[in-house]
C-alpha positions in Angstrom: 0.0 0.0 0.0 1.7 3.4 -1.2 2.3 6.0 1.5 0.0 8.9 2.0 1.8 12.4 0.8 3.4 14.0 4.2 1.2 16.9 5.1 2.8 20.8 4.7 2.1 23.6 6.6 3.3 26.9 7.6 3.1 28.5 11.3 3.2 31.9 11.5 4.1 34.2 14.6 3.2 37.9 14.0 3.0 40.8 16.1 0.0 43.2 15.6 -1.6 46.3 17.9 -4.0 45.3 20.1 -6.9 47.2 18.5 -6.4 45.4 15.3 -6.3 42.1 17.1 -10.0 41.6 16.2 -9.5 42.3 12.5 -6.9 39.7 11.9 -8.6 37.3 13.9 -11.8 37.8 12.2 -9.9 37.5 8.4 -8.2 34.6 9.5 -11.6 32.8 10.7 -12.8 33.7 7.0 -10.2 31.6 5.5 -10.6 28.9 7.3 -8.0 28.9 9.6 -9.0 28.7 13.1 -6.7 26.6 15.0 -4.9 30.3 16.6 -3.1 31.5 19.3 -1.8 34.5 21.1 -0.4 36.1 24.1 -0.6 39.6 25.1 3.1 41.3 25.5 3.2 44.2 27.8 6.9 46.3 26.4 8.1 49.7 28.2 9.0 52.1 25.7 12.0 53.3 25.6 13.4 56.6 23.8 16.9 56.5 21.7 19.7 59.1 23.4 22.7 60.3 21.5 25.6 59.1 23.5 28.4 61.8 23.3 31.9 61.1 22.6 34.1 60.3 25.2 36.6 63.4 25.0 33.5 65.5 25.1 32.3 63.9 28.5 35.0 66.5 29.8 34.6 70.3 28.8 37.0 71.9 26.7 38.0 74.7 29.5 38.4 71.7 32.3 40.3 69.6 29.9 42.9 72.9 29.3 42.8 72.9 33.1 44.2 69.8 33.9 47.1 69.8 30.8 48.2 73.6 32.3 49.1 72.0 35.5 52.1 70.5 34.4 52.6 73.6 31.4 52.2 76.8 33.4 53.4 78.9 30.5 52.7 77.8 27.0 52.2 78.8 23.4 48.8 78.4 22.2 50.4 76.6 19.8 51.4 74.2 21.9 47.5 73.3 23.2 46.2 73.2 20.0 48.1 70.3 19.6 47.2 68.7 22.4 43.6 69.2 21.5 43.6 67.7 18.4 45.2 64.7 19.5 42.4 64.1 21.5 40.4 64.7 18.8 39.2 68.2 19.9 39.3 70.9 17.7 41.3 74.5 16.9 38.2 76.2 17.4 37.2 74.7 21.2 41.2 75.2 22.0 41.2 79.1 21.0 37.4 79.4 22.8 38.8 77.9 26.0 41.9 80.1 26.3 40.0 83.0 25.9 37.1 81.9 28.6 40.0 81.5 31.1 41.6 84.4 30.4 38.6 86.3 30.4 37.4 84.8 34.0 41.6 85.1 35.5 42.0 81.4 35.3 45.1 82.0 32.7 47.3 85.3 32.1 47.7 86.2 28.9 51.4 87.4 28.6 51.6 88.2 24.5 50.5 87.1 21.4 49.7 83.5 21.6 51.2 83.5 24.9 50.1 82.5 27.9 50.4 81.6 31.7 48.6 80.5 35.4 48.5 83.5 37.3 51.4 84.4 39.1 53.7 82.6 37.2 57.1 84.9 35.3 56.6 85.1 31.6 58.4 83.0 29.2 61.7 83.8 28.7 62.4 86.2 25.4 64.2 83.8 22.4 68.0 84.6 22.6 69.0 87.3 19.7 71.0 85.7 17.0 74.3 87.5 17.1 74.3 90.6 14.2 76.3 89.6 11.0 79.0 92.1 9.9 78.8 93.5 6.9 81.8 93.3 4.8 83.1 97.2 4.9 86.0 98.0 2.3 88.9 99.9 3.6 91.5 101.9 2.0 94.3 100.0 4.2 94.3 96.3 4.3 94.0 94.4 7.9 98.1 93.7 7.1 99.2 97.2 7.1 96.4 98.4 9.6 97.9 95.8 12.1 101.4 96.6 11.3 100.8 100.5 12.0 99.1 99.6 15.5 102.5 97.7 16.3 104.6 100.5 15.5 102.7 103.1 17.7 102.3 100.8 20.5 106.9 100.3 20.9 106.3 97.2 18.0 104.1 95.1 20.3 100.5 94.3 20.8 98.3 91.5 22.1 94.9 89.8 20.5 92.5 91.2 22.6 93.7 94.6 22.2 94.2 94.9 18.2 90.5 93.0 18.5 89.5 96.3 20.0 91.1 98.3 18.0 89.3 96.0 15.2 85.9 96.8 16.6 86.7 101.0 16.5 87.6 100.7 13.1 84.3 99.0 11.8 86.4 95.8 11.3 85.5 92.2 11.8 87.1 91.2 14.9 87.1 87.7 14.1 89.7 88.4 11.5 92.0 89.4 14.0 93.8 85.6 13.7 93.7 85.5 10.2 95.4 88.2 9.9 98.1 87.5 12.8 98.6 84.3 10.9 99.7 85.5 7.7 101.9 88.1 9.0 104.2 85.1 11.0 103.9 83.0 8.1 105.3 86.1 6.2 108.1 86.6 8.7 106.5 90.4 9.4 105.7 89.2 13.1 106.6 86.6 15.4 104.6 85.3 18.1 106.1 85.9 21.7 103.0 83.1 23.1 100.0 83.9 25.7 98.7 85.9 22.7 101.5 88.7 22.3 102.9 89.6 19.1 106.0 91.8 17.8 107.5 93.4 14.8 110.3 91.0 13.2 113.5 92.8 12.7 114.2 95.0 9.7 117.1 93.8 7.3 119.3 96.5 6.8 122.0 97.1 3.6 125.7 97.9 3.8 127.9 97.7 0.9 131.1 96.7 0.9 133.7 97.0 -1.8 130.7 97.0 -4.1 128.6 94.2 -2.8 125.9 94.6 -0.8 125.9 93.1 2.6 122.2 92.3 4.3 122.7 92.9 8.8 120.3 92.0 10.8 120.2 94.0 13.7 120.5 92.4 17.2 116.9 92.5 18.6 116.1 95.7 20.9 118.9 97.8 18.5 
């Protein structure tokens, strides 16, 4: 005897309002299908609330507040950093320094400058030494040098032709140069500890016809 076809069927679950319970009920009873069930479902409503970010939870004047502790004299600069790598922006950095300026939380010492109250402003950048402008002269360093030694009994020391460098509108640094190429020259020799003197002159005499170079005994 063949086996009877296995019998198909669908069971549906759906959710409807209870005013329209009636309604689907009563279409369902139409069609023929009366073997239902349901249960009533009591659900508290609940309303969706937008979360804010973490780095927001702390306000932008309270979060300068607690980096300033450790930074009591900064460069705005320097915060706005600081806020955007907490993912803060420029705009709530530059809002907060000027609502604790304004209510003497922070001193503002300059432009983009600022400290907590009480606290010595930031030291001033060091000046980059002035350059020297190269100033033509109508003696050279060599002869200007070798007329200072003359006038002062064929002697002088570094630090004072450096100052007479100085009055002249000349580069001091080229006070060793200078020193250096007269010795090598033979024009000066160096007595050490930064004293210098004229060399000795060579002096002519002829005899029978020939000339004759002296050199005269040092102090002559």
């Amino acid at each position: 005897m063949p086996k009877a076809p296995p019998l198909e069927y669908f069971e549906v679950t759906l959710r409807c309002p209870k005013e329209a319970l009636g309604e689907v009920v009563g279409d369902l009873s139409r069609r023929g299908l009366t073997d239902v069930s349901f249960n009533l479902i009591s659900a508290v409503a609940t309303y969706k609330t937008n979360k804010p970010h973490d780095h927001r939870d702390i306000k932008a004047e309270d979060f300068l507040a607690d980096w300033i502790k450790d930074h009591p004299t900064f460069r705005a600069k320097e915060a706005v950093k600081i806020f955007r790598a907490d993912g803060r922006t420029d705009g709530a950095c530059y809002t907060a320094l000027r609502v604790m300026s304004g209510d003497g939380r922070l001193k503002k010492l300059g432009e983009g400058m600022y400290s907590l109250p009480g606290v010595k402003a930031l030291p001033k950048p060091k000046a980059k030494p002035a350059k020297h402008t190269k100033v033509f002269h109508d003696v050279s360093a060599s002869d200007f040098t070798l007329r200072l030694m003359s006038r002062n009994h064929g002697k002088i020391s570094v630090p004072t032709l450096r100052g007479h460098f100085e009055k002249a509108g000349r580069v001091p640094t080229g006070v060793g140069p200078v020193l250096r190429k007269l010795v090598v020259t033979k024009k000066i020799k160096s007595l050490g500890d930064g004293l210098y003197e004229l060399a000795p002159k060579k002096t002519e005499r002829k005899t029978n016809g020939a000339a004759v170079v002296e050199t005269p005994a040092q102090g002559a």
